[in-house]
DRENPA-3360 file (N, C-alpha, C; in nm, 2 decimals, always signed):
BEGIN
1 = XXXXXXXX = +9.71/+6.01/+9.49/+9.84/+6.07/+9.48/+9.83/+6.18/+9.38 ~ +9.87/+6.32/+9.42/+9.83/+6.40/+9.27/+10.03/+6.43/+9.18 ~ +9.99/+6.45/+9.12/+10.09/+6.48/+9.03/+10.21/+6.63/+9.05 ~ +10.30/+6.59/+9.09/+10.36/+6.74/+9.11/+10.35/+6.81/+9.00 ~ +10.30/+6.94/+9.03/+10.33/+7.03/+8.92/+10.50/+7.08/+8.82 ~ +10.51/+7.07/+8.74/+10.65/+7.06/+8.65/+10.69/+7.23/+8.70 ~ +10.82/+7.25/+8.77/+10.85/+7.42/+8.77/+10.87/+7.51/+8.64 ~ +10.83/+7.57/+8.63/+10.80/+7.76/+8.50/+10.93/+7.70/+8.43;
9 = XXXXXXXX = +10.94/+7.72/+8.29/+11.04/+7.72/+8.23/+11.16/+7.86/+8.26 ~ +11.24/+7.82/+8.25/+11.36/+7.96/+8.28/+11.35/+8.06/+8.18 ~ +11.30/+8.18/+8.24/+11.32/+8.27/+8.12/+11.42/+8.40/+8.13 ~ +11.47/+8.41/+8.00/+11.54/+8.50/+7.95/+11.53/+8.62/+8.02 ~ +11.65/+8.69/+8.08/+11.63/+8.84/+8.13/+11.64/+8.92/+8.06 ~ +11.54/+9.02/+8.08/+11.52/+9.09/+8.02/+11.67/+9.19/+7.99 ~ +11.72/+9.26/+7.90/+11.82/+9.29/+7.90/+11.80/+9.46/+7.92 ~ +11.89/+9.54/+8.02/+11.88/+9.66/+8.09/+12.01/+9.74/+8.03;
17 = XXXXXXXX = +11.97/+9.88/+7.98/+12.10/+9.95/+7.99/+12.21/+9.96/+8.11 ~ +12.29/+10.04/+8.11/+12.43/+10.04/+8.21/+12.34/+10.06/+8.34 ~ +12.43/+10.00/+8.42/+12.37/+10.01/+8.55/+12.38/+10.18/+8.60 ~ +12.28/+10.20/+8.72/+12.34/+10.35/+8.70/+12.38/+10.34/+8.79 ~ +12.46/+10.43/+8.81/+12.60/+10.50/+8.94/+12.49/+10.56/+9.07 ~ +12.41/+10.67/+8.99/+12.26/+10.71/+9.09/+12.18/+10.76/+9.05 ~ +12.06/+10.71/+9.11/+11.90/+10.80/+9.08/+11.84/+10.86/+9.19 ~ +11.88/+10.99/+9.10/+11.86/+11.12/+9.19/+11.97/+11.13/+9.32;
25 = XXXXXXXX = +11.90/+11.13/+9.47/+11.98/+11.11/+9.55/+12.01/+11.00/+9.61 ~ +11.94/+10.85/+9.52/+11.97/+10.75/+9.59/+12.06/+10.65/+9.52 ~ +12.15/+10.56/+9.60/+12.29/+10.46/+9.54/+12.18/+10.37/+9.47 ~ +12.23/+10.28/+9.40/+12.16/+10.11/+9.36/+12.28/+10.03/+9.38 ~ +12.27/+9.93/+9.45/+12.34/+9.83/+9.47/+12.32/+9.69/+9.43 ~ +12.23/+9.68/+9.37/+12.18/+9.57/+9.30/+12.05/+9.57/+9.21 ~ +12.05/+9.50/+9.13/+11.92/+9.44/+9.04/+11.80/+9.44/+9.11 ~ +11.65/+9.44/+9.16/+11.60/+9.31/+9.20/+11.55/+9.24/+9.12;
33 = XXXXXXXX = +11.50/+9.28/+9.03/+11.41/+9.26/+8.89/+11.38/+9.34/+8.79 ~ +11.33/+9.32/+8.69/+11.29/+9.41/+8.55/+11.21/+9.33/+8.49 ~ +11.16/+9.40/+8.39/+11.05/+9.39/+8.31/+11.05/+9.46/+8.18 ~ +10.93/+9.46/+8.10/+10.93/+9.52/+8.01/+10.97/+9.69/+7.99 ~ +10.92/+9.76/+8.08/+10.95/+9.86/+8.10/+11.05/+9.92/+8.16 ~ +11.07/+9.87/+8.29/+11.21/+9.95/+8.39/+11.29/+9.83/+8.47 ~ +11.39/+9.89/+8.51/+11.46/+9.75/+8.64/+11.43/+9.81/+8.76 ~ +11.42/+9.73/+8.84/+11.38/+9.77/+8.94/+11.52/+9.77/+9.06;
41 = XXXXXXXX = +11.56/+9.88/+9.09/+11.65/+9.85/+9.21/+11.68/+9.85/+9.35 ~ +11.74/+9.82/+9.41/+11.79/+9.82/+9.55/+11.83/+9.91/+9.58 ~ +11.86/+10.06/+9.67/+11.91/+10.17/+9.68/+11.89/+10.20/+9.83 ~ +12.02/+10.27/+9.82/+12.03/+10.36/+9.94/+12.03/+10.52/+9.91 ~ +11.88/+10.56/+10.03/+11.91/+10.74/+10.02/+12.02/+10.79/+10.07 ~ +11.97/+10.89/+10.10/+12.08/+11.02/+10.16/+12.06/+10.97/+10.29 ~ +11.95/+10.94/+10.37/+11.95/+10.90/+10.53/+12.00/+10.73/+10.60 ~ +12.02/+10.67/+10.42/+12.07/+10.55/+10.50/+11.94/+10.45/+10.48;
49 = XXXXXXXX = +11.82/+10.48/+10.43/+11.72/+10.43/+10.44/+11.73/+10.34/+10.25 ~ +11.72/+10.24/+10.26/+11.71/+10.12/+10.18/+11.56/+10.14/+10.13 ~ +11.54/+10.18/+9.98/+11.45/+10.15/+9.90/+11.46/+10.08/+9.79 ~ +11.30/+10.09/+9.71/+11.34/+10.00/+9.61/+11.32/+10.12/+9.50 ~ +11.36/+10.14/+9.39/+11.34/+10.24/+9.27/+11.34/+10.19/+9.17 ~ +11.25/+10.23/+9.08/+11.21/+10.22/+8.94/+11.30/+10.31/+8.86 ~ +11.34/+10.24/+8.73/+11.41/+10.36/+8.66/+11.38/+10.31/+8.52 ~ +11.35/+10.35/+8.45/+11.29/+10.31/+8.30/+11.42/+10.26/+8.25;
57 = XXXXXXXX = +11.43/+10.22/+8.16/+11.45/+10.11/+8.02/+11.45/+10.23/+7.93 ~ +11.39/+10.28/+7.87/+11.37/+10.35/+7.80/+11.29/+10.48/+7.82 ~ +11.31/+10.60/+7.79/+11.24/+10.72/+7.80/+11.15/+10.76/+7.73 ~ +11.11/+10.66/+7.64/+11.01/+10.73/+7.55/+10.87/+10.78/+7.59 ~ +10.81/+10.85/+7.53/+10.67/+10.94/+7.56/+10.58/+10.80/+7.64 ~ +10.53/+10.72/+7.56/+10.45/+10.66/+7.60/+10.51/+10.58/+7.68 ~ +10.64/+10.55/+7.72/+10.65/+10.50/+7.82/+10.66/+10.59/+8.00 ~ +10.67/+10.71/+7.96/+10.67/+10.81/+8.08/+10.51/+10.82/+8.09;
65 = XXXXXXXX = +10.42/+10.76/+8.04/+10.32/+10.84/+8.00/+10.24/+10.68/+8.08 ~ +10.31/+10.56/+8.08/+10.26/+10.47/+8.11/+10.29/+10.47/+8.27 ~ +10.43/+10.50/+8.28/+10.46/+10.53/+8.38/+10.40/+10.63/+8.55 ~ +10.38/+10.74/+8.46/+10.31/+10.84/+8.57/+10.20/+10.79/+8.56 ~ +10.12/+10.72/+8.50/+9.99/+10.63/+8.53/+10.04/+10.56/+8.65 ~ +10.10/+10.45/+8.67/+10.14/+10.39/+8.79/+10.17/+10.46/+8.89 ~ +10.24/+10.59/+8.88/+10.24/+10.65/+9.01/+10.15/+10.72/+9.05 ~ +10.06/+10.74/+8.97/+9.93/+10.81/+9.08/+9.88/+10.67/+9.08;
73 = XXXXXXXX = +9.86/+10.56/+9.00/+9.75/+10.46/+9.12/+9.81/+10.43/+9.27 ~ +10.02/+10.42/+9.25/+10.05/+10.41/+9.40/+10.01/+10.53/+9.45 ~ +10.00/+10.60/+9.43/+9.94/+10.74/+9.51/+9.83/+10.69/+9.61 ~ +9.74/+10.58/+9.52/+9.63/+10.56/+9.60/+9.59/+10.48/+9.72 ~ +9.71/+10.40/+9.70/+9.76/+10.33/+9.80/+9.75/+10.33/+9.94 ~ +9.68/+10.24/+10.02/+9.72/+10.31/+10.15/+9.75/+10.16/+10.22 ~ +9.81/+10.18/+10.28/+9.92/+10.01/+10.36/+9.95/+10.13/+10.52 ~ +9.93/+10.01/+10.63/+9.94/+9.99/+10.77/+10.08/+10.06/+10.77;
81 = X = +10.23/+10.07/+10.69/+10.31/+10.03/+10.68/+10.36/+10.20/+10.68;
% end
């Protein structure tokens, strides 16, 4: 018989400035998650089309700088999808 593994302790959310009203041309309608760096949200474009968007936590150099690092590796990305 093996031992159930015990579930992750609950951790603390991260805490995020004001929610925004919009980024760029897109709504946010909810949280999904966050991290050290940005929250990540739920949005609607201009077409109606439901993404997810990054919006920083903070604007500082090295964090824009950590940032556009991540988006050219999604750059490299390629998915069926």
């Amino acid at each position: 018989m093996s031992t159930p593994i015990p579930p992750a302790p609950a951790r603390k959310p991260k805490r995020l400035g004001p929610f925004p009203d919009a980024i760029g041309p897109y709504v946010p309608s909810r949280l999904l998650g966050s991290g050290g760096m940005a929250g990540v949200y739920l949005c609607t474009g201009p077409d109606g089309e439901e993404v997810a968007v990054k919006w920083l936590n903070r604007a500082t150099p090295r964090l824009r700088q950590r940032f556009a690092r991540e988006a050219r590796a999604m750059l490299r990305v390629s998915h069926p999808d």
